[in-house]
Structure formats: C-alpha cells, structure tokens
N, C-alpha and C positions, 0 to 999 in steps of 0.2 A: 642117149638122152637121159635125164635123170629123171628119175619118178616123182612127181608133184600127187602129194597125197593130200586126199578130201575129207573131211571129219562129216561123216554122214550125216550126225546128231546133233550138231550146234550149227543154229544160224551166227553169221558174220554181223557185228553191230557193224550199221548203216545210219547214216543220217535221216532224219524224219523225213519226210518228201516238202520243201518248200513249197511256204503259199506261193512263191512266184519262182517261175521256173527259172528266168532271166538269170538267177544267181549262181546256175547251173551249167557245165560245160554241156557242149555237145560233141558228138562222135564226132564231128568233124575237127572240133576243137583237140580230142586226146589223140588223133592216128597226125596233127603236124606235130605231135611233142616229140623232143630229138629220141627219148627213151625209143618210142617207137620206132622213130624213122631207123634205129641201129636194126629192128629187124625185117625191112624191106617189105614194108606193107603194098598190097596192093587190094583197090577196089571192087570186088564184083559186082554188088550192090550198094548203090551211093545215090547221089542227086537230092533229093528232098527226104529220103530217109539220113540223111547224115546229119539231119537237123534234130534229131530227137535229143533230149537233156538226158545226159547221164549222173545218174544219184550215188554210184557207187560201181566199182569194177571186183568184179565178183569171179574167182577162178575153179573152174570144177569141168572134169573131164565126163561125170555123168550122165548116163541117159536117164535119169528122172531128176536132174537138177531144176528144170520148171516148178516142182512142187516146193524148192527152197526159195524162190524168186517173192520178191513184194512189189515189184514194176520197176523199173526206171534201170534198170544195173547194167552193163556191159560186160557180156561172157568173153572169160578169156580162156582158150580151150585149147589139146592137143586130138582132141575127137577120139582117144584111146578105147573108151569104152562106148562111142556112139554107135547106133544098131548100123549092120552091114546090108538089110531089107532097104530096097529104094521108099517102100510105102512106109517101112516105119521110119526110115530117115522124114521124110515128109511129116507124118503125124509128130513127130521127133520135134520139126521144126514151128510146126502148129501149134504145139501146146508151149513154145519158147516166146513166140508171139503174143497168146493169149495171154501170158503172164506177166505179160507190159516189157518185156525186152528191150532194152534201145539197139540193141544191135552184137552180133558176135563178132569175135576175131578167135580164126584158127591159123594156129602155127603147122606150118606145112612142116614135115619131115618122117620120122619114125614111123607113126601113124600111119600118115596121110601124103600121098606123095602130091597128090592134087584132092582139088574139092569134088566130092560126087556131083555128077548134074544134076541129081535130087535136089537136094538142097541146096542150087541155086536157083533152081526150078522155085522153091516152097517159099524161099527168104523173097525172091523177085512178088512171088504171088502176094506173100503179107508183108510186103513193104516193110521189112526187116533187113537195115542198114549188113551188111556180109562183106567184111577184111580178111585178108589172108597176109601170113607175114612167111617169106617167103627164106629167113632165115635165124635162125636158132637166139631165143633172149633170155633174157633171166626174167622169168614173172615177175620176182619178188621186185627186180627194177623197173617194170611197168607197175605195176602194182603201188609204190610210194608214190611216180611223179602222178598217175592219176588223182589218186590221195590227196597228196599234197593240194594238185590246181582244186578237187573241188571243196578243200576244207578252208583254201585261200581265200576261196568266192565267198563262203561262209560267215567269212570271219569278216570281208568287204561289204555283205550283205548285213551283220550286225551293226558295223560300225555306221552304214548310211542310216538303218533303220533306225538310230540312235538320234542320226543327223537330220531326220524326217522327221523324229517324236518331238523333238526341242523344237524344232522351226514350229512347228504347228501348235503345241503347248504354249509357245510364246503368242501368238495370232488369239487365242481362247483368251488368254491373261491379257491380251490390250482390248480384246471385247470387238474384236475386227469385222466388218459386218461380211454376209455370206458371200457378196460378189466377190469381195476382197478375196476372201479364201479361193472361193473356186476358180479363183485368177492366178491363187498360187498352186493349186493343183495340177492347174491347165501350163504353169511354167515351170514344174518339177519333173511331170512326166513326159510332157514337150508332144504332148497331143490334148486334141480340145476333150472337154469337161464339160458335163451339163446337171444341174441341179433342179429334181422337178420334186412337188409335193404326192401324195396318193393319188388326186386325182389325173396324174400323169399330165400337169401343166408346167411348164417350164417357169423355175422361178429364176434360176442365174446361170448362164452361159455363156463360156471363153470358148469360141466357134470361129477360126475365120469366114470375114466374112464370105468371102467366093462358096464358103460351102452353104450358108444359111439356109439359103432356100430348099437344095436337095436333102437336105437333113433336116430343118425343119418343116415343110411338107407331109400333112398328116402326120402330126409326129405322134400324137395321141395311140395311132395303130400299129405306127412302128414301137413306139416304145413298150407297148403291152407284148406284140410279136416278141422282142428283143426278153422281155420279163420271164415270155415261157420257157424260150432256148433256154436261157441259165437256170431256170429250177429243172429242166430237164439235164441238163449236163453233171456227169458225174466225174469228170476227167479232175484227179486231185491239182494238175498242174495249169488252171484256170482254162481261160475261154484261147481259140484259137484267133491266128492272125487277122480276120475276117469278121471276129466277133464281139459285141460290147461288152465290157467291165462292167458290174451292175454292183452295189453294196449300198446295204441300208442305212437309214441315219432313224439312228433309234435311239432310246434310254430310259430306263426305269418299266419296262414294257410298252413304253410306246413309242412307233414309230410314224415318222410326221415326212419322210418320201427317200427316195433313192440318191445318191451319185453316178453318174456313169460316165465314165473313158471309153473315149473310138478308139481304135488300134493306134499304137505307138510303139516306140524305140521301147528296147527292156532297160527296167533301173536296178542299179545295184540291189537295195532295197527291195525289191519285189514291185510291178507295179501294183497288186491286191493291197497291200501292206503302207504303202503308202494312199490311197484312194481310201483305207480304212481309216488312216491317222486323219485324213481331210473331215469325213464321216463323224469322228470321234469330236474335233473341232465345232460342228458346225450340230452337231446333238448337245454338245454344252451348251452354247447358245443356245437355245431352243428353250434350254432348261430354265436357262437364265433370264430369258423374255416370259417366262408364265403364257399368261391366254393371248396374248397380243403375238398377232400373225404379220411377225420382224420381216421373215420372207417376203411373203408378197407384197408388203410395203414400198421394201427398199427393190424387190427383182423388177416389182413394173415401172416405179418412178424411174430406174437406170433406163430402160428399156424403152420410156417414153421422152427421158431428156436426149437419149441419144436419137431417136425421131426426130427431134426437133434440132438436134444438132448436126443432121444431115451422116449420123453413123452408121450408112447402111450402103451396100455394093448395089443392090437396083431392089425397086418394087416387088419384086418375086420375095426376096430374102426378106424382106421389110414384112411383108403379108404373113409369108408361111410362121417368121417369129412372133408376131402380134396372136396369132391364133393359136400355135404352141401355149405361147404363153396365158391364152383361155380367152381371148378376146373376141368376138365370132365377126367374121367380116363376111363370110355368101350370105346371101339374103339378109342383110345388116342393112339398117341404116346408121354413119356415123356421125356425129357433130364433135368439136370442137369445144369444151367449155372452159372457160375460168372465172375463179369464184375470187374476190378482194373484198377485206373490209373484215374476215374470219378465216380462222382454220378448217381445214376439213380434212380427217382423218381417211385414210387408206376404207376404214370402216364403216364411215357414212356414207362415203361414196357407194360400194358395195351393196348397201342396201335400198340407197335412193335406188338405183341402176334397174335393183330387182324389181322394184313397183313396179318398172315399165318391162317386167321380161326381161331387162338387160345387165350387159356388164359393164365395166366403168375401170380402166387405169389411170393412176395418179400419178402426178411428177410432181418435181418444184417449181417454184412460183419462178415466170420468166424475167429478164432484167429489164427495168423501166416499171414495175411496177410497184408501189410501196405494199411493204408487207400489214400484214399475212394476206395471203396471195397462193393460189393453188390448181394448176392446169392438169385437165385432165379428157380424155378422148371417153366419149359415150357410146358404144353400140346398144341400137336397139333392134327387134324384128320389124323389119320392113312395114308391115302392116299394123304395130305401132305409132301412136298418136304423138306426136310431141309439139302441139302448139302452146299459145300461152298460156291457157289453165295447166297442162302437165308440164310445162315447162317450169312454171313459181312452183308447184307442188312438188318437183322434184329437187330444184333449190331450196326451198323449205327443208328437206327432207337434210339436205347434206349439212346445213348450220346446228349447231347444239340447240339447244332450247335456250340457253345460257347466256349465249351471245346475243351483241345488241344489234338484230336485222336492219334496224335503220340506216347501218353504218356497210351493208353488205350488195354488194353489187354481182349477179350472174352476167357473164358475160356468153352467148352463143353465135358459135357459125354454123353455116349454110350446113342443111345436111346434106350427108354426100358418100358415094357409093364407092369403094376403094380406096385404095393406102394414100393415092396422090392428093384425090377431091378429099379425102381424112384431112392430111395436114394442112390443106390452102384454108379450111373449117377450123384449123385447132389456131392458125395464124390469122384470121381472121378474129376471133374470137379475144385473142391476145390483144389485138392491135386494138379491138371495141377497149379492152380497159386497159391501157395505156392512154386513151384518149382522156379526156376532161368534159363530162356533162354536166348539167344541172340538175340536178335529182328532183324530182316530180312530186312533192309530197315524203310525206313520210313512210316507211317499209323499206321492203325486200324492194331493190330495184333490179329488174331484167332489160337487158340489151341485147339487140339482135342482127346479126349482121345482114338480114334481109331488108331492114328498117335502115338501113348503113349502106348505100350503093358507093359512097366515094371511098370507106373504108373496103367495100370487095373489089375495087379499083386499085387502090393500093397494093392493098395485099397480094391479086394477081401479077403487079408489073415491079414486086419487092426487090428483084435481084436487076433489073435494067436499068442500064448502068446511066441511060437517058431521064428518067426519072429521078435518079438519086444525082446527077449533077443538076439538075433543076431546085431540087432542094436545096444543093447547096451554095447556088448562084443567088437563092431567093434570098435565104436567109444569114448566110455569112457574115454583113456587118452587124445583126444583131449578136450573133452569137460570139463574134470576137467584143463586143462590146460586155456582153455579159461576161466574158468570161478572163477581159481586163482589169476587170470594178468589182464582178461581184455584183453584177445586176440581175433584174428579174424580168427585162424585155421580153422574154419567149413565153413568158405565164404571162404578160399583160397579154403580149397579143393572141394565144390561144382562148383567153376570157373577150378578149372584143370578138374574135371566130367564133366564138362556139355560142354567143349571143350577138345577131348581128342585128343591128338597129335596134339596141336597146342598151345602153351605155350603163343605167344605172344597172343594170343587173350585172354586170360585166364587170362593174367597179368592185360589186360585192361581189362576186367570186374571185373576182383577183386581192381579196382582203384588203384594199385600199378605198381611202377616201376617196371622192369622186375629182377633187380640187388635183389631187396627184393623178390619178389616173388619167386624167385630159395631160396633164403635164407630160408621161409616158406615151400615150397616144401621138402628144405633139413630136418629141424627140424618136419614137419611131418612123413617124414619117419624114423625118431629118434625115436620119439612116438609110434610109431604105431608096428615099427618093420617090414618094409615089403617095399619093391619095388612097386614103384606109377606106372612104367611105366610096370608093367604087366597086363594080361587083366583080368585077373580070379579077382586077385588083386582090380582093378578097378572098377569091377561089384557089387562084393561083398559090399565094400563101398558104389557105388551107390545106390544100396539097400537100406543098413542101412541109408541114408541120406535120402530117401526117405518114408521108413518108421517113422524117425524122425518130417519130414517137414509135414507129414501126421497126425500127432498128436498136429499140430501149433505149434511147440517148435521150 
C-alpha cells in the first residue's frame, strides 16, 4: 500500500462552517458516491449518525489528529499509526468526537485487517457515524468527489442566497406590508412563520390552520421557553429538527421583535439566511414607518377581518390566536364595536381600551356600511363597568378632537364571554350601523344591541337559510324594481320602518318631499301587494330588511 503522508504543521483550508447546514452533504450523502462505493464500504455505525453534515473530508492516519480538527470534517484513515491499547483506542475515539467529528472511514487492509471492538464499542457510545471500506482506493479520488459535492452545494447555496436577497429587496422597494412578507417567508421555506413584537405577541402568522391552536396556546410561555433554548445553544450549525428558528428584526440598535420558523424541509440558501433576508425586509420597514406601530395595525386588522371572515379551523385556534396576539379572553368580557361617521386609528383605540384596563383590535370597516367606518372587538376585565356613561366615554376617547362627533355613531354588542358570543357581539354591533336611525339630537350617538332585540334576532339566525328566503320572498319585487330604473324603494321603505306612524319624519329622512314620498309609499304597496300601515305587515318587512342590511347589501 502506498504511504499517504500528513504535514503535521499546516492545517488544510476548509470552508467556514455554513449558517445553514442544509447546504451541506451528509455521511450518508458521500459513502452512496460511486468514488466510494469502488471501495466496498460497509456500515458499523450508521442510522441517525449518518445524518451529521460533513464541511470537509480531512485525511490523517494520526493519533492526535483531533487537535487539527474545527468540527464538521470526515476522517479518512488507514489507522496506521492509531494506538494499539483498547483504552487509548477509546480515549482515541473520545477526543475524535469531542472535536465535532461527523464521522470516520477506515480503510481495511495493511493496517487493519478488521476494526477493533474498541472502537466500535467508543464510536457506538458517541454516536460517531464508523465506515469501513473493505477494499484498497485512492484517497486523492475520494478526496475530489467529496470536494467537489460540497463546494457544489456551495456554490448552490450562493446562487439561492443571491435569489433570496433580490426576492426580498424587491418586497422592502414595493413597501410590502409585514404579513405580506411573512407569507413569503412562510412559502420560501415551506414551513410556518411567525412574527411577534418584544412583548412576545404575535403580530403576523402564516400557521396552518389545524396547527393554530396547539401552537398558539399560551404562546407567550412558549415563545420565551423557545427564546432561552436558542441563546443557550451554541451548536454553529443552527437549532435541531425539533427546534425553533428564532432571528431578530433589528436596525440602527434597535430592535422592535423576533421571526421565527418551526421545523422545515432544508433550503439551498440556508434556512438562518433566508429567515434573516425576511428580518432584514421587514427592519427596513420599521425604519421607514418612524413612531407609527405599522405592525400591530395591519397584524390585528388581518387577524380580525379574517374573524369575521369565518378564517379559522374551530374555536380553539381562534382563541389561542386572539390572545397570542395580546387580546385577553379568560376573565374578559368582550363586546363587539363599530364606529361610522370617523376614523379611528389602531392608536386611539389602544388607548380608549386602556381606561377601561382593556385591549381593543382593529379591522376595516365591514361592507354595507359608508365609510369611514371602523370594527373592532373590545376586551375588558370582567369586573369592569361598560354601561352608557363608560361606554360615550370611551367612544369619546376613540374620535380625534378634530372630528365632527355629530356626524359619529358607536355602534355595540351584547357583551359576551368567548370567541363564539365575541363575534355574534362584533356582528351584532355591525348589523346596529348598517341599519338606518334617526339621530336624537345632536352629538356622539351610541347604539346598543341590548336596546335592539330584533337586530339580536337577526344576527343569531344570519346564516338560516329559512330566514334569508323570507327576506327575499318579502322584498324581491322591490328590489328588481330598483335595480331596473335605478330606484330608491328600499331607503323609502327603511324610512317608513324605522319611523312607523309618523310619515313626515320618514319623508325627511328619506330626503324627499312629503307629496313624493306618499307617491313611493303608494307604488310600494303596488309592488308588494300589501297594506304598509299594518303591523304584522310592517314587522315582517322589517325583518327582511334587516336581514338584508345584515348581509351588507
């Protein structure tokens, strides 16, 4: 056999250890390459050690080649000068391990006719991947194709990271708000994504849903649990299969919360390295919104429009997200509000919230209602006051000073204790200003859906399907009439409903003279077939307009 000689005194240049291992063969990966297979490998130690990433294939017949080791390299050895003691084979094998080893391959022959039982004994104990090739190669031809595959991955691993940097720089340059991103995060790495601020509250999350609730459950505890692991972990080649991706979103010294990835498939790119390109994204913005908290703006209005769009796998997952996301529902009470007639900023809400001890998410205004228009769910503590003095006080609180209150209507529902009685209160509350009132004077006008039994009627039998063909039995000729001509039959007759036995006020809310108004009144009851001035008559419609107005049409 030929002599393979080792230069004591120079280490072999290695590639730096990748943030992401993924870019990395494993032993399992270099013993199928055909170089190998020419020298009849066989396994004595494999299974889950064969999984370790190899950084480099490192060749030395020494008994103190451990001290030339920097972790990750694959020994390739004839064991010539390895100790002939079974304890110092073992100690042998011990300090091979400790020196981050992925694994050796000895060539059987000259040396070694077989492996000692030591050192399957030691490599078994430290889960140290052990090959044996059971006939005669040329290092230097393992030695390339190893080479070769991991400077391929390399060079695979630049060109995505390249293709990760542009995707993402381009997202910063169109000004893409944070879900957006973390929806590209969560479809680059092809595992869910979650974006929470310092106080460890979820602002944006691509999760399916089946997981929601197990993962969002107490997430506050998990995620700080999760926070310690990774400042305790020192392993260069990130977190293990079982563990979270955790990276800051920082800039200029300040950081404003976390990213994190649950376990997923490896990307060429590294997943650390892509998860930072997201980070980097989503810190520009930060930069670029100054004092205005962009996040929680736009994280809880998604998170509340999709509430109301029925975007959630069950109650469980609906809950555990809402209080992730910093909203308290045990010992809560919730209501339902919407505000029309004003804006009201992610900010105000916020604050109003806090007079009463509580918190407040915000969405956008629902369909059917003219703008500006703003729905938003209220927790408060149970033992909290929210009747009509804190109720105008805390509508007060959400309008600017600037705005003209006379023009602003609060709208509330029922309060109510869990995610379900939440949203029958947030639709509730919706369906009050969708309706048509007569405003009482001048001010801040509050509506209540406790004051409203035909609207908590509604709103509980919204999806029966009994209900909504009554509606639309009731009122079809009008509404194909209206919507032949361009008529305003369903505002007359919401104005005679919503003042019943008192025509001239009904004339003037429906903006018409009183001479036209009888004229429409007439020609509705043409339509319809039915006497206005009866009561059964009158209810009935009310209803259906009500269930109408409840579906924003």
């Amino acid at each position: 056999m030929r002599h393979r000689h080792e230069d004591r005194t120079n280490h072999t240049d290695r590639p730096a250890p990748a943030s992401a291992s993924g870019t990395l063969p494993t032993v399992r990966d270099v013993i199928a390459l055909d170089a190998v297979a020419h020298g009849v490998p066989e396994v004595l130690v494999g299974d889950d050690a064969l999984d370790a990433r190899v950084r480099w294939l490192h060749v030395s017949d020494s008994a103190g080649v451990a001290r030339l080791l920097d972790g990750g390299e694959l020994l390739l050895s004839t064991g010539s000068a390895w100790p002939a003691d079974p304890a110092d084979l073992r100690r042998f094998i011990g300090e091979l391990a400790d020196a981050g080893l992925s694994g050796v391959v000895l060539e059987l022959g000259a040396h070694h006719r077989y492996v000692p039982s030591a050192v399957v004994e030691a490599a078994t104990q430290r889960h140290l991947a052990l090959i044996v090739l059971h006939r005669e190669v040329k290092f230097v031809t393992l030695t390339e194709a190893v080479h070769s595959m991991i400077i391929a991955g390399q060079n695979d691993a630049l060109r995505a990271r390249d293709e990760v940097r542009e995707r993402f720089t381009a997202l910063v340059l169109r000004g893409s708000p944070v879900d957006f991103i973390v929806h590209q995060l969560a479809q680059t790495l092809g595992a869910p994504v979650i974006l929470e601020n310092l106080a460890h509250e979820v602002v944006a999350a691509e999760v399916p849903l089946a997981m929601e609730e197990e993962l969002f459950t107490d997430w506050e505890l998990r995620s700080r649990s999760a926070h310690r692991r990774s400042e305790r972990r020192r392993e260069p080649e990130g977190p293990g299969d079982d563990e979270w991706l955790i990276v800051p979103v920082e800039a200029r010294g300040i950081r404003w919360g976390s990213l994190i990835a649950l376990p997923g498939p490896d990307h060429p790119a590294g997943r650390t390295a892509v998860l930072e390109q997201g980070a980097i994204a989503l810190a520009v913005g930060r930069l670029a919104d100054g004092d205005a908290d962009e996040w929680g703006r736009i994280g809880r209005r998604r998170l509340l429009d999709g509430l109301l769009a029925g975007r959630f796998a069950g109650v469980g997952g609906a809950a555990a997200r809402l209080e992730a996301a910093g909203l308290p529902l045990r010992g809560a009470r919730l209501y339902g509000v919407v505000v029309s007639g004003a804006p009201v900023s992610a900010e105000s809400a916020a604050a109003a919230a806090k007079t009463l001890r509580g918190r407040a998410i915000v969405g956008t205004a629902p369909d059917g209602i003219a703008p500006p228009a703003t729905a938003m769910l209220l927790s408060i503590p149970a033992d909290a006051s929210f009747d009509d003095p804190a109720a105008l006080a805390f509508s007060r609180a959400l309008v600017e000073p600037g705005e003209a209150s006379e023009r602003v209507v609060v709208s509330v529902g029922r309060g109510a204790e869990g995610v379900d009685a939440a949203l029958i209160s947030l639709h509730e509350a919706i369906d009050l200003a969708r309706g048509r009132r007569r405003r009482a004077g001048r001010g801040l006008q509050l509506r209540r859906a406790e004051n409203r039994p035909l609207v908590q009627l509604v709103t509980a039998l919204r999806d029966d399907h009994r209900v909504l063909e009554h509606a639309e039995r009731m009122l079809a000729p009008i509404i194909e009439h209206d919507l032949s001509r361009g008529g305003d039959l369903l505002d007359v007759l919401e104005a005679m409903l919503t003042h019943p036995g008192n025509r001239t006020a009904a004339a003037s809310a429906s903006h018409l003279s009183r001479s036209v108004f009888y004229q429409r009144i007439a020609l509705l009851e043409e339509l319809l077939g039915v006497d206005l001035d009866d009561g059964e008559t009158q209810t009935a419609l009310h209803l259906a307009l009500l269930v109408r107005r409840s579906a924003g049409r």
